[in-house]
C-alpha positions in Angstrom: -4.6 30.9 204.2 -7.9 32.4 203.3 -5.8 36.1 202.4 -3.5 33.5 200.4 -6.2 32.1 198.2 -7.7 35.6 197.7 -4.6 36.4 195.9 -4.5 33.3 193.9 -8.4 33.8 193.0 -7.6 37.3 191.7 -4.3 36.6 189.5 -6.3 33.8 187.9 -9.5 36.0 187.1 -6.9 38.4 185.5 -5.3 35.9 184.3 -9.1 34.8 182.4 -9.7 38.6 182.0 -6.4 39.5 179.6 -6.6 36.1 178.0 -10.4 36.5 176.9 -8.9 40.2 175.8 -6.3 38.9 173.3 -8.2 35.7 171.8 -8.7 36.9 168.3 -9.6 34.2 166.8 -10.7 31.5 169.6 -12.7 34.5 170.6 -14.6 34.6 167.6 -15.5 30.6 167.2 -17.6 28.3 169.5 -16.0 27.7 172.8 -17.8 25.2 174.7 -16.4 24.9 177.5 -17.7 21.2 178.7 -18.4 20.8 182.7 -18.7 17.0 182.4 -14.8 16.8 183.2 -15.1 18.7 186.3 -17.8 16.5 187.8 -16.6 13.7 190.0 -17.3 10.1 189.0 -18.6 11.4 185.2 -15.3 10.9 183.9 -15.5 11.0 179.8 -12.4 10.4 179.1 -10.1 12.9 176.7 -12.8 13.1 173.8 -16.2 14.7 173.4 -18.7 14.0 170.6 -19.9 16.5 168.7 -23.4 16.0 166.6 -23.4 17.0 162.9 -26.8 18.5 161.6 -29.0 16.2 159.3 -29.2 16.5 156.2 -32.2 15.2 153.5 -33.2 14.1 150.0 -36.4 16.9 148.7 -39.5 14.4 147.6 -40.8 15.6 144.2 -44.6 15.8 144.1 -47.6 13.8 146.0 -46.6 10.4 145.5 -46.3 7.7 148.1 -44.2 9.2 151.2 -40.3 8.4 151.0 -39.2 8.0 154.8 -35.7 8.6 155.7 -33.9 7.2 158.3 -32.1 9.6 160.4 -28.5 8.7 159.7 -27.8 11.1 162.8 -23.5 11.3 162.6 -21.1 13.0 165.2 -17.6 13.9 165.0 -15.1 13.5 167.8 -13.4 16.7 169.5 -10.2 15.4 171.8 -9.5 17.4 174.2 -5.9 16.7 175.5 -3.4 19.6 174.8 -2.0 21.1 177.7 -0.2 24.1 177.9 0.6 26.9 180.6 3.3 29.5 181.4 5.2 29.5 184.8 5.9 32.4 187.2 7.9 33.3 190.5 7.3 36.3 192.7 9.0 36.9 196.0 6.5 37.8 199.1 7.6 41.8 198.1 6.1 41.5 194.5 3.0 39.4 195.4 2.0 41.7 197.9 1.4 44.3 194.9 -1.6 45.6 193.9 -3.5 43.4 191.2 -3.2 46.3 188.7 0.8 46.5 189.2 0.6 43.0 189.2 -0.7 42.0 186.3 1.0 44.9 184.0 4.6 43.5 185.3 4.2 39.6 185.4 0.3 38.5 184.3 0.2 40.4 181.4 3.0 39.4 179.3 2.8 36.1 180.9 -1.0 35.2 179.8 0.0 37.2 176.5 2.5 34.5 175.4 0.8 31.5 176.4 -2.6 32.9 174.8 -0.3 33.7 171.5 1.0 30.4 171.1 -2.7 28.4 171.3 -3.8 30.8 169.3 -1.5 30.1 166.3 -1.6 26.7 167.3 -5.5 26.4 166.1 -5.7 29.1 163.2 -2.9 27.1 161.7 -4.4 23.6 162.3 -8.4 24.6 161.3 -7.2 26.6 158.2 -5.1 23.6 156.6 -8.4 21.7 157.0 -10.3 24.3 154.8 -10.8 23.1 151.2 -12.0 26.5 150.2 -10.0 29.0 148.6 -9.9 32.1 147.0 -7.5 34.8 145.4 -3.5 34.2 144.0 -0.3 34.0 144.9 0.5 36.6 142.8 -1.4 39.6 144.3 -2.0 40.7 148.0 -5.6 40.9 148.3 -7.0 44.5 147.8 -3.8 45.0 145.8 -6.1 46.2 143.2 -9.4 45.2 143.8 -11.1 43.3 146.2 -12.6 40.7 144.0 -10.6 38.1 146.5 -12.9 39.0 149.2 -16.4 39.1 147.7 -15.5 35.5 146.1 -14.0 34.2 149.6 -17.9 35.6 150.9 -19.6 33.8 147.7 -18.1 30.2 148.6 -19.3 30.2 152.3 -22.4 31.3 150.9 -22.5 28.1 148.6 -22.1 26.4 151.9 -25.3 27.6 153.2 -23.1 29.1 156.1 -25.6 31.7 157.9 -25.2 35.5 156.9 -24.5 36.5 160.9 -21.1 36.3 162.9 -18.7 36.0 159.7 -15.6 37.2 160.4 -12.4 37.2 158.8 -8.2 36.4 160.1 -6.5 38.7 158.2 -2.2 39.4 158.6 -0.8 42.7 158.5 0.4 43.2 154.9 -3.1 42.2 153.9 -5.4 44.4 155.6 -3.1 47.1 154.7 -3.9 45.9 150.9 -8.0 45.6 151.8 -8.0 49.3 153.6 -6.4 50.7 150.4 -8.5 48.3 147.8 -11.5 49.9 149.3 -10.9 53.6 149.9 -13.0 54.5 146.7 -16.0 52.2 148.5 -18.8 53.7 150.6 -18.0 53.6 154.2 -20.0 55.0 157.4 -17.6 57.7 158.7 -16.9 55.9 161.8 -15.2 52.8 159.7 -13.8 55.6 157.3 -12.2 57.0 160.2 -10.7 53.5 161.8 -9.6 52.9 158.7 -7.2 55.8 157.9 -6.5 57.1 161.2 -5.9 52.4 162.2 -4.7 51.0 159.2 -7.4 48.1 159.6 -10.8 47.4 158.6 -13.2 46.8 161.1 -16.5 45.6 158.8 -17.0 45.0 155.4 -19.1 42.4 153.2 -20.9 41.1 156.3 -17.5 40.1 157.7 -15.7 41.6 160.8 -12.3 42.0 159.8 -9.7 41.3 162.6 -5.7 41.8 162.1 -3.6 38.6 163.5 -0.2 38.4 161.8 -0.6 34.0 163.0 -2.5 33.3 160.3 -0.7 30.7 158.2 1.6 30.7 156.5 2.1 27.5 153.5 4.2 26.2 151.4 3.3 24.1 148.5 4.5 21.1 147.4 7.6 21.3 145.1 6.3 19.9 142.0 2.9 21.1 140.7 3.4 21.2 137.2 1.4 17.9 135.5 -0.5 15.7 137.8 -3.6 13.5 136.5 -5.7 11.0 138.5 -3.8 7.8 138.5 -6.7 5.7 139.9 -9.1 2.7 138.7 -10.9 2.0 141.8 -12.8 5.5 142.6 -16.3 5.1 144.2 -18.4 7.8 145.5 -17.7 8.4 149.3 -13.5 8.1 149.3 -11.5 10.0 150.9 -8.1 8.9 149.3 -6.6 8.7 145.8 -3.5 7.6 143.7 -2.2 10.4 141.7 0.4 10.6 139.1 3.3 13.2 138.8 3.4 15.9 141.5 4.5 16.2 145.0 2.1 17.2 147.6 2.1 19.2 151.1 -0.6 18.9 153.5 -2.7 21.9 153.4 -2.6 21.9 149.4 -5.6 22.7 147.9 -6.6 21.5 144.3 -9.3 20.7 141.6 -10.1 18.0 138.7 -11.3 18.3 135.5 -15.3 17.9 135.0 -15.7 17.7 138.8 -18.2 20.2 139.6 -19.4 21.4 143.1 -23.2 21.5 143.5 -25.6 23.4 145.8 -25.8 21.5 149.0 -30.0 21.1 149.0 -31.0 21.4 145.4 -28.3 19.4 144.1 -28.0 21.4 141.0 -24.5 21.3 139.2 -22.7 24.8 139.7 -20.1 26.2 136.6 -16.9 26.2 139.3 -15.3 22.9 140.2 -15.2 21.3 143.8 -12.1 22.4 145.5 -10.3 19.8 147.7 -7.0 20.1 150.2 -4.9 17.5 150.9 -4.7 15.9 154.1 -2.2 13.5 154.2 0.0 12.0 151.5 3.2 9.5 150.7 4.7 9.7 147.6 1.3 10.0 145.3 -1.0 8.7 147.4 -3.3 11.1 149.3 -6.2 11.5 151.4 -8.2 14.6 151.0 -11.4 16.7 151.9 -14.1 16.9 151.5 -15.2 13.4 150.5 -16.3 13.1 146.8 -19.9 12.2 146.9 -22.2 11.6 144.1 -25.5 10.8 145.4 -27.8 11.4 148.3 -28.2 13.9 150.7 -24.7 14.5 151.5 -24.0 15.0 147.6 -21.3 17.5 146.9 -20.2 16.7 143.3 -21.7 16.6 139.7 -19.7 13.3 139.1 -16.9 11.0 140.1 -13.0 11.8 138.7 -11.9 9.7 135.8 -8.5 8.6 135.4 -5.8 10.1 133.4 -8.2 13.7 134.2 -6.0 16.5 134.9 -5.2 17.5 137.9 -4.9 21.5 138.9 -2.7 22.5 142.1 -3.0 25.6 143.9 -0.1 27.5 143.7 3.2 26.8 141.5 6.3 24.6 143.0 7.2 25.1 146.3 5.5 28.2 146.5 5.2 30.3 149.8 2.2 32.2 150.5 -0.6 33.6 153.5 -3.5 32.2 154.0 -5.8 34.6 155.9 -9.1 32.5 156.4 -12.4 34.0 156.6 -15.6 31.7 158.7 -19.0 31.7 159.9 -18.4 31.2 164.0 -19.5 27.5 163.6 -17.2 26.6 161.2 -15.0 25.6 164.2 -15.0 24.9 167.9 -13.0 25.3 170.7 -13.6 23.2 173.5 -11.6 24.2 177.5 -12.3 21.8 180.1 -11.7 21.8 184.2 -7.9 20.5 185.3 -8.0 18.7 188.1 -7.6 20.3 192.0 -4.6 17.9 193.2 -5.3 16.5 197.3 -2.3 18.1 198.4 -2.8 21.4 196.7 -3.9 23.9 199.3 -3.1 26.9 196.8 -5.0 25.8 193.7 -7.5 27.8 192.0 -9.6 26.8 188.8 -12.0 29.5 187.4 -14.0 29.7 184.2 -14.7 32.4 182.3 -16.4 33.0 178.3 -15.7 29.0 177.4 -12.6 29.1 178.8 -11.0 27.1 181.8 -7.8 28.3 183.4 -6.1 26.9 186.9 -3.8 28.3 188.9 -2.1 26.4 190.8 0.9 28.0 193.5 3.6 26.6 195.7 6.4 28.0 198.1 10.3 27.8 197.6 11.2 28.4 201.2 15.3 28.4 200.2 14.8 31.2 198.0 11.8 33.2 199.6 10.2 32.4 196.3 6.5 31.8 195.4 6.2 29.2 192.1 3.5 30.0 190.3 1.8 28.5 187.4 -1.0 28.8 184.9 -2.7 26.1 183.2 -5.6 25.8 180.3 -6.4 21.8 178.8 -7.8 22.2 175.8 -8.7 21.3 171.9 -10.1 22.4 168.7 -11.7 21.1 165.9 -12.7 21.7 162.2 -16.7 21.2 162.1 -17.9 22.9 158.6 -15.3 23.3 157.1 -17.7 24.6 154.2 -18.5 27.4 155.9 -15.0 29.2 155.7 -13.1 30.1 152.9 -9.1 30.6 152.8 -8.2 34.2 151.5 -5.0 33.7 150.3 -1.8 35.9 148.8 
């Protein structure tokens, strides 16, 4: 029993080990990992609550004080996706070494099921970004890297702190941004990666990582002429009425005269507020970020008017990449504990890095066959969206 559970412990540290190896993306967010599901009568359910920062209106001057409540708001993180990948070994095979092991079955096992969560989140958090830089047209670094230094300018407009930025980027795309930049300065260790790689390991303050799951979009099929087809449009709205056009969810557009502004000064910038489309039916969307006027939370120069024209990213039913570059906190990804069933006297849970796997084994005495299977219950969420920018081709 005890030599049994040994076994078990090891395949799911390895298991945790090759995982944590091949997290490209999850690996380079906020993985909180939350202990309150694993504690016994502190049940919370399959949602967590996540606290935004606070955010305030500057007093001008020495006159009399101007005390603001703190309108302290959280968003909600539900943790309730569960997926795994399943295994059988015959008493032969699990007597292996862990090495041998895990190159023949843990590996490519943990590889999969790693792969698929993976794409899973870098899909769902980059339709959620309403920043966007660089064309359709073009792979980025076709001939310049102008994509990239305007991708790093918007997270700056979102205050997003100059540490852990990193960048998603596919294949085709970094082979574009390693040849847009060979005439750049590089040390001679990034030189070498480089040319002797084909990828990019750092450049504008970003760590560049290749993932060819970066997604992959396809606009709505008629962008052509669309206007704001609204009368009732109030500061702090989420949803709109347009005329002409058909939408996709992930679009990303802007509106005539709607300007973004800086996020503590308040001052009007010169490029409009971009906005992506959440969900929509027929015309009628919802969208991000809110359009607010006044206050602390203020994030345009002024409210849409109707009949103003609207401009879609994109042409009609156009496919394209969107590689996403983020500050870590721009998105979380939350593991918690599965339960260890009564009757399960081969079950092992480990955690490891923010992440939470269990493994959980059982006998097949017909076919002298030991069932084997790995588990992770997770979820992700878009937190600052503002502080990541879509890098698109």
């Amino acid at each position: 029993m005890a030599n049994t559970l040994s076994v078990i412990d090891m395949v799911t540290r390895e298991s945790l080990r090759i995982a944590h190896e091949k997290l490209s993306f999850i690996g380079t967010i906020d993985r909180s990992y939350d202990p309150s599901f694993a504690k016994q009568g502190a049940k919370i359910g399959d949602t967590l609550r996540v606290r935004n920062p606070n955010q305030y209106v500057r007093r001008k001057g020495s006159r009399v004080m101007d005390v603001q409540d703190q309108a302290e708001t959280t968003q909600n993180v539900t943790v309730a996706t569960q997926d795994g990948v399943d295994m059988k070994f015959n008493s032969t095979e699990l007597a292996l070494s862990i090495d041998e092991l895990s190159r023949r079955y843990i590996e490519p096992a943990v590889s999969v099921l790693v792969s698929g969560i993976e794409g899973d989140v870098l899909s769902a958090v980059t339709k959620d970004v309403y920043n966007y830089a660089g064309t359709t047209t073009e792979v980025v670094g076709a001939t310049d890297l102008d994509a990239v230094s305007q991708a790093r300018a918007k997270i700056n407009r979102g205050l997003a702190p100059k540490d852990n930025r990193c960048a998603q980027i596919d294949s085709v795309t970094m082979a574009g941004i390693v040849g847009g930049g060979r005439a750049l300065f590089h040390d001679g260790k990034q030189l070498s990666t480089a040319f002797k790689e084909g990828y990019l390991g750092r450049f504008a303050g970003t760590d560049f990582y290749e993932n060819d799951r970066t997604y992959f979009h396809v606009s709505g099929a008629d962008h052509t002429t669309v206007t704001v087809n609204d009368a009732a449009i109030a500061s702090g709205d989420t949803g709109v009425t347009m005329a002409g056009g058909t939408f996709s969810v992930g679009d990303t557009f802007t509106i005539a005269n709607v300007f973004e502004v800086h996020p503590e000064t308040k001052a009007s910038y010169a490029t409009l507020q971009q906005f992506v489309v959440v969900t929509q039916s027929t015309n009628d969307i919802t969208f991000s970020p809110a359009w607010i006027t006044t206050g602390a939370k203020q994030n345009v120069n002024a409210l849409p008017v109707t009949g103003a024209a609207v401009t879609l990213y994109a042409g009609d039913g156009v496919d394209y990449q969107s590689n996403l570059m983020y500050h870590k906190d721009a998105f979380t990804f939350v593991t918690a504990d599965l339960p260890i069933m009564d009757d399960a006297i081969r079950c092992v849970r480990r955690m490891q890095d923010g992440l939470s796997i269990r493994c959980w084994q059982g006998s097949d005495i017909r076919n002298d066959e030991l069932l084997l299977r790995l588990d992770i219950l997770y979820g992700w969420k878009t937190l600052r969206p503002a502080w990541a920018c879509r890098l698109n081709n």
